[in-house]
N, C-alpha and C positions, 0 to 999 in steps of 0.2 A: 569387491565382495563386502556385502555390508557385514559389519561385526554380529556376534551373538550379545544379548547382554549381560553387563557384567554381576558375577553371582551375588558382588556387593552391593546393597540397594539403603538409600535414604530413609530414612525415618516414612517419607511419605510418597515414595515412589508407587503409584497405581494402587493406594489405596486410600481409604477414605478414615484414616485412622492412624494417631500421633502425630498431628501437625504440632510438633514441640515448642520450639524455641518462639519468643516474641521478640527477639533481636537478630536482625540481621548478624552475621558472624564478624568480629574485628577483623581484619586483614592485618593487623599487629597486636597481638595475645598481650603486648606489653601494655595497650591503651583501655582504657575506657568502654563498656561494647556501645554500639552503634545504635541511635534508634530505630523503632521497626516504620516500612511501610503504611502508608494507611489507605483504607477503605472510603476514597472518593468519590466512585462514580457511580450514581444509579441509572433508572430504567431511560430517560430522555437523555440523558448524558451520552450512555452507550449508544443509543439508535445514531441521535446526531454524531458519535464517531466513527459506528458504519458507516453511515450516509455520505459525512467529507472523505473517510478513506475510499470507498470502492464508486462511485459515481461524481464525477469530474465531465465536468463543462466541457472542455478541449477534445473528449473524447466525441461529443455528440457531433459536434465542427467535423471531425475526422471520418465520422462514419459519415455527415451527410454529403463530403465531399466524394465519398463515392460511389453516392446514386443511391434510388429507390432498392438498389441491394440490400442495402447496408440494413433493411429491417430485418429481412430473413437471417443475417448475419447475426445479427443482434439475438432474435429468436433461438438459434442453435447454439449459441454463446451460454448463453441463459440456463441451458436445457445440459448442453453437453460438460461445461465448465460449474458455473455459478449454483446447479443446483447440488451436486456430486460433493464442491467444496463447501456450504452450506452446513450439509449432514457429513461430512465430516468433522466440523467446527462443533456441531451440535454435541454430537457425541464423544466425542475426544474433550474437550473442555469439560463435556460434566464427569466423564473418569479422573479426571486430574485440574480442576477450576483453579490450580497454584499460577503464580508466578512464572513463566516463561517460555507459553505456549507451544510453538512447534516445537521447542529447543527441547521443552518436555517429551513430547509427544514421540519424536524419533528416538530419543534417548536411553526411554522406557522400552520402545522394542527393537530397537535393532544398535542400543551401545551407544556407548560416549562418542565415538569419533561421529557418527550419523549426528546424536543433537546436538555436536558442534560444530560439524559441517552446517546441516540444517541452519543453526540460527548465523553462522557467520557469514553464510553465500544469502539468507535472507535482510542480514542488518548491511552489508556492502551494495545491495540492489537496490536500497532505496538512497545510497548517494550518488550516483546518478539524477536519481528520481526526484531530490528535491531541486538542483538547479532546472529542471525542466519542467516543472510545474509550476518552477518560480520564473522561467523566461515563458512561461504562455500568461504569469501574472504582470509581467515586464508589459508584454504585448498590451494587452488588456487595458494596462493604467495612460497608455497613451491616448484612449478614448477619452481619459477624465476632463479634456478640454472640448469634447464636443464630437460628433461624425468629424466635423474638416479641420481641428484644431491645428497648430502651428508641431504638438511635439511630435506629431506623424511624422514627421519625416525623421525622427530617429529611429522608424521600424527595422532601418538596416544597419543600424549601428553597434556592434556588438559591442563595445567599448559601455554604454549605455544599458544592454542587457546584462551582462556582466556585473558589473557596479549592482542594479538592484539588486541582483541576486544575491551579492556577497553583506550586501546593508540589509537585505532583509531575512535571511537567514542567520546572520549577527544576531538579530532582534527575538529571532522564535526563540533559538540557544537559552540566552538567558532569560526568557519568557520561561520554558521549561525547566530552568536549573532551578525557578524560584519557587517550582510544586505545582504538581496535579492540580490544585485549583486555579490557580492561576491559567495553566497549560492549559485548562479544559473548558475556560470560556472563552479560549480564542477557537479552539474546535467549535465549541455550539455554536458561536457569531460564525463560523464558518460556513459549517451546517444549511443553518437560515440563510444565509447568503447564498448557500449553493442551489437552495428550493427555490429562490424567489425569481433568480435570472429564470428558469424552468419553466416556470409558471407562466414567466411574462412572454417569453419565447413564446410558449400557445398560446395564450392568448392574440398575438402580434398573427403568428401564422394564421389563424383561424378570422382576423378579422382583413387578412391580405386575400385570404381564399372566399372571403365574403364579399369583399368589392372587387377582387381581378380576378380570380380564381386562382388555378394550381399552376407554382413557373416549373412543374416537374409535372409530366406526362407518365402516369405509374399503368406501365401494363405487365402483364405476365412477362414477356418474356426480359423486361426491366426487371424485374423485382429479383431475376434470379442468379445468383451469384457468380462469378466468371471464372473462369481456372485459364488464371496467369501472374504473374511475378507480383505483378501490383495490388490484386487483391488477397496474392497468400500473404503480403505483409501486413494488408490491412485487417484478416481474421487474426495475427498473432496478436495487433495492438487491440483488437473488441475483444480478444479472449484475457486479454491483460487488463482492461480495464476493468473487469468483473471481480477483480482479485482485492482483495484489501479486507474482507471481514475477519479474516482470523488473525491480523493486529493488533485487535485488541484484549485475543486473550494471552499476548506476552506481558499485558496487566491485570493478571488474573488475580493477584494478590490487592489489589488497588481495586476488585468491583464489588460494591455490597450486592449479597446474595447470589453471588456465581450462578448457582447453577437454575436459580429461577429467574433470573435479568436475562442471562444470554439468551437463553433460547425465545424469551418476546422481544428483546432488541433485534434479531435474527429478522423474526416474522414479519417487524415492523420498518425494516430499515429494507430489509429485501424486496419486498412489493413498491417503497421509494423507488430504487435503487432501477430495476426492470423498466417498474414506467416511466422514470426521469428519463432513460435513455430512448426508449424505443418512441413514447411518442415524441419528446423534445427533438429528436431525428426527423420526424414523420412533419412536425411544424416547421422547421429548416428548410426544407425538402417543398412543403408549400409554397415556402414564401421566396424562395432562390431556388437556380438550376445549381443544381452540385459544383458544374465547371466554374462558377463565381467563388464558393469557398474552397478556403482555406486549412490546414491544421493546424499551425502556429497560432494565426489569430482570424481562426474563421467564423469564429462564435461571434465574437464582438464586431467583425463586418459585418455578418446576416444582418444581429440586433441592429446597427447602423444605417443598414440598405435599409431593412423594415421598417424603423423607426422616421427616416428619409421619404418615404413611400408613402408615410401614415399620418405625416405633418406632425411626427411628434418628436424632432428632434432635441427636445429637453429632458429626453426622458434615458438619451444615451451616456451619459456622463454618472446618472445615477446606479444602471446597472454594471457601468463601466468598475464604480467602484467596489460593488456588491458581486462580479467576480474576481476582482482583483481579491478581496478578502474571502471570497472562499478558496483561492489559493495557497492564501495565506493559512488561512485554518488546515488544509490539507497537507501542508508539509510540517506543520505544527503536531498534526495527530500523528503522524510515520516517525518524528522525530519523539515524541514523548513515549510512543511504543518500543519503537526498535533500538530506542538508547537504554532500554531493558536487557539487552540481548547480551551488551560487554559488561554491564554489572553483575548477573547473574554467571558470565567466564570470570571474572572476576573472582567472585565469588568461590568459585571451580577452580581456581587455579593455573587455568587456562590462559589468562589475560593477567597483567602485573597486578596485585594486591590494590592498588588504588582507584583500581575500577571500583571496586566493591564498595568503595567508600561513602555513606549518608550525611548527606548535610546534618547538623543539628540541628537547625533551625529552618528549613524549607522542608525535610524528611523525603532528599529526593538524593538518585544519586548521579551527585554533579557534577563529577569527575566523569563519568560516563557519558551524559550527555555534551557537556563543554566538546572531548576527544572529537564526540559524533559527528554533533555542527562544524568543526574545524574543519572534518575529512571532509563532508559535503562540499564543503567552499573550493578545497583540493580540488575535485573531481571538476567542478566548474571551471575550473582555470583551464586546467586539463583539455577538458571536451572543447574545448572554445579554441585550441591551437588549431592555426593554418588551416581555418572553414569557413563558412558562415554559417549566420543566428543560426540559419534553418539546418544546414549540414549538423551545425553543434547539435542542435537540437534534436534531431533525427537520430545520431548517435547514443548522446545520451539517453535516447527512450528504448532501445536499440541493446544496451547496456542494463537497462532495467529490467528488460522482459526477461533476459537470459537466465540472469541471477537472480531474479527475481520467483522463475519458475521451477529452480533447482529443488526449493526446501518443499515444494509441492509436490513430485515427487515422491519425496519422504511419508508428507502429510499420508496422501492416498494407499502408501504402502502400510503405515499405521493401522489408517482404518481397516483393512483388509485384515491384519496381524491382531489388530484385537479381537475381531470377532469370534477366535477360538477361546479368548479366555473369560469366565464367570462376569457378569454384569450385577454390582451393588442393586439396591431398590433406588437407589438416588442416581441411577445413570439413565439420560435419556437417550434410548434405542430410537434408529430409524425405524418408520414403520416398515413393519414387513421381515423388520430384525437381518439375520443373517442374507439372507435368501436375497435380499433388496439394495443392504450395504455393499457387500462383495459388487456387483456387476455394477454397483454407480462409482465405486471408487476405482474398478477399471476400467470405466469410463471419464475419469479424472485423470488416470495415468496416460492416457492417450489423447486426449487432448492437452495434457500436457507435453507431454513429447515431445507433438506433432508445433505446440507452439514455439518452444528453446528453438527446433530445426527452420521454424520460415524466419527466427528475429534476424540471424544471421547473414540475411539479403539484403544488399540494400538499394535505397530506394531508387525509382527510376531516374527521379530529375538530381540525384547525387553527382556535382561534376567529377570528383574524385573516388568509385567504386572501389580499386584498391585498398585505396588508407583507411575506409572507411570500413571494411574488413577487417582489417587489419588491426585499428582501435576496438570493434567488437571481441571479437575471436581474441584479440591477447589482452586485454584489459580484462577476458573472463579468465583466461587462464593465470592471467596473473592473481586473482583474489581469489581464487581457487586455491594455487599453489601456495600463496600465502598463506590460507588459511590452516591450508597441514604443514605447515612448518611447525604456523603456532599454537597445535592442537601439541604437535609431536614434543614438542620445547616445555608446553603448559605439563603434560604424561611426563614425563621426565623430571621433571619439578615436582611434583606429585608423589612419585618416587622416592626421590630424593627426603623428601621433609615428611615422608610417610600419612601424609594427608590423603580422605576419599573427601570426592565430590559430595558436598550437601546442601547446592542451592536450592534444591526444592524444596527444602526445611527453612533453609538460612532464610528465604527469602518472605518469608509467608508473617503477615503481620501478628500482632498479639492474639487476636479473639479469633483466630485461628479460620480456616474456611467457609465456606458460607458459601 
């Protein structure tokens, strides 16, 4: 049962007034205070961190690998996930544009243990998440020598993927430890990176479909989606790839003009976001039969095939690197967000005191993000026992959706729970208000559900179904269960030192909201 909330509230808990402090809070009263946050990112900043967070290359591979469905797939993703979550983001960020998004968002209406659940089962679902965005960047860089280059033949070497992953998430770590500015030009090169392969995908498909026509036959009874094992897995990973815009309002404190940035980065990154996928699928799908790709590395075969096709095999090595680096940026943007999540426990008491802790000189906090990148590296090592790439890989993604769909839940029970209470002039309402919110955000909680229930399958060609159950199902109950140990431990310290949670205060830069 989800708690009530508690009757003790923050200076700035759900409302738009006493945003105090311009220092983060010492984690030792005996020291010096901390300096505050600052306000880095505007309106092209924000879209490009939509855009790398929730529209990912590997995903397009995966949907075109399973046929001229995968549009309609896409279409109901879009419609029954991606919009719902949207207007939820929209609206709950400009109630509360602070520092630490959902963790806010559950917090304020259903209690502490909810936005700590919330942000804890959200910031552990993206460790998984980055060695598997960084083994489809593994995949990727092996094109850097050409369609038929010599390091192909390390496609099956996990030893290989492994290794990048752990050297280049070393790199993002302290990329991010050294400030939001730094962090957020490897997202925009990300970004750009991630548009450009997109672009060249159509183009390629559209000039494959002009001299040989279409190697995919689309008819009705193609297009329409199948009920069975292998496609309920494949709507849980189209409904998960839709997800990622509301990471960055766990940098709500870090965005100038909250509440006027979000909702045009929204508008602007969302119509990317839809057509990067649905037609970049639809160009796929031209220029190869589904049965040729792949999900691991099927993006950079098609490009390959096509590029092979087109006589322009010079041209694979360049987007070869131009998705490798929009992988890069994409775990960079998950790692600069969600290593918000233990500073602001930190902060709360919930996490040891030195989470909480601000560089002096980057103005980030580094202790938090270092722990983060460390876990992710953990989880790689992890997921990579007694499998292979693709076993690993499958799991880990597998791992993501799970935990990854838990704080959504939260989110969409949020949007529902605010609609009873009074809206500021500075809140932007879904249109349609009440009447419109309610049924899309129980349209949110059901297809979420519906996706935690299908991740738990696994895949067909999996040789090992058991184990690989097994690492799903209890790798979530295990960061689950940890994480009420350490909600229960942080309450009891709390207790103990007579301290109330005030990271919504604590966190919020000098010149206060915006």
């Amino acid at each position: 049962m989800l708690e009530q909330p508690s009757p003790q509230r923050s200076p700035c808990d759900g409302n738009s007034q006493g945003w105090a402090t311009p220092l983060a809070p010492d984690p030792d009263p005996g020291k010096a205070p901390q300096p505050a946050l600052q306000r880095e990112i505007g309106l092209l900043d924000l879209t490009f961190f939509y855009v790398i967070s929730a529209l990912s290359l590997r995903w397009i591979a995966t949907a075109a690998a399973s046929g001229p469905s995968s549009i309609l797939v896409w279409i109901f993703a879009c419609l029954g996930f991606f919009v719902p979550l949207a207007a939820g983001v929209l609206e709950l960020s400009s109630r509360h544009p602070d520092e630490g998004g959902l963790y806010v968002w559950a917090k304020v209406s259903f209690g502490d243990f909810a936005g700590f659940l919330s942000a804890w089962t959200y910031a552990m679902s993206n460790l998984p998440y980055f060695p598997a965005v960084l083994y489809f960047a593994a995949g990727s860089s092996l094109f850097l020598g050409g369609a038929h280059g010599a390091p192909l033949t390390l496609r099956d070497e996990s030893a290989y993927f492994l290794l990048f992953t752990l050297v280049a998430l070393g790199g993002i770590t302290l990329l991010n430890m050294r400030g939001v500015r730094a962090g957020k030009r490897l997202n925009n090169a990300g970004a750009i990176a991630n548009l450009l392969p997109v672009l060249l995908l159509i183009g390629l498909g559209l000039l494959s479909w002009h001299r040989a026509g279409s190697a995919t036959h689309f008819t009705s009874a193609s297009l329409l989606p199948h009920a069975d094992i292998k496609n309920a897995i494949f709507w849980s990973t189209i409904f998960f790839a839709f997800g990622g815009v509301e990471s960055a309002s766990f940098m709500g404190g870090e965005i100038k003009n909250t509440r006027r940035t979000v909702p045009r980065a929204l508008a602007l990154a969302g119509t990317l976001i839809t057509a990067g996928y649905i037609v970049g699928t639809l160009a796929m799908l031209i220029a190869m039969p589904s049965e040729q790709i792949s999900g691991l590395g099927g993006f950079m075969t098609a490009i390959a095939q096509m590029c092979h096709n087109l006589g322009g095999n010079w041209m694979v090595a360049p987007i070869a690197l131009m998705v490798m680096v929009s992988c890069l940026g994409a775990a960079g943007a998950y790692l600069a967000s969600c290593s918000r999540l233990p500073f602001v426990a930190g902060i709360d008491h919930y996490l040891p005191a030195v989470f909480a802790r601000i560089h002096p000189r980057w103005k980030t906090p580094y202790i938090a993000v270092l722990v983060y990148g460390l876990s992710g590296m953990l989880f790689a090592v992890v997921a990579q026992i007694a499998t292979s790439v693709k076993g690993a890989y499958d799991v880990l993604v597998s791992m993501s959706i799970i935990t990854y769909f838990i704080p959504y839940l939260y989110l969409f029970a949020a949007m529902i729970a605010v609609q009873s209470h009074p809206a500021a002039p500075s809140v932007i309402r879904v249109p349609g208000g009440r009447r419109v919110a309610i049924p899309l955000a129980v349209l949110g909680l059901l297809t979420t559900s519906l996706t935690i229930c299908l991740s738990v399958l696994p895949s067909e060609d999996e040789p090992n179904k058991p184990l690989a159950v097994i690492k799903i199902i209890g790798m979530t109950i295990l960061v689950v269960g940890a994480g009420a140990a350490i909600y229960a431990r942080g309450k009891r310290r709390q207790l103990q030192s007579g301290a109330a949670p005030t990271a919504l205060a604590a966190s919020l830069p000098a010149n206060g909201p915006e």
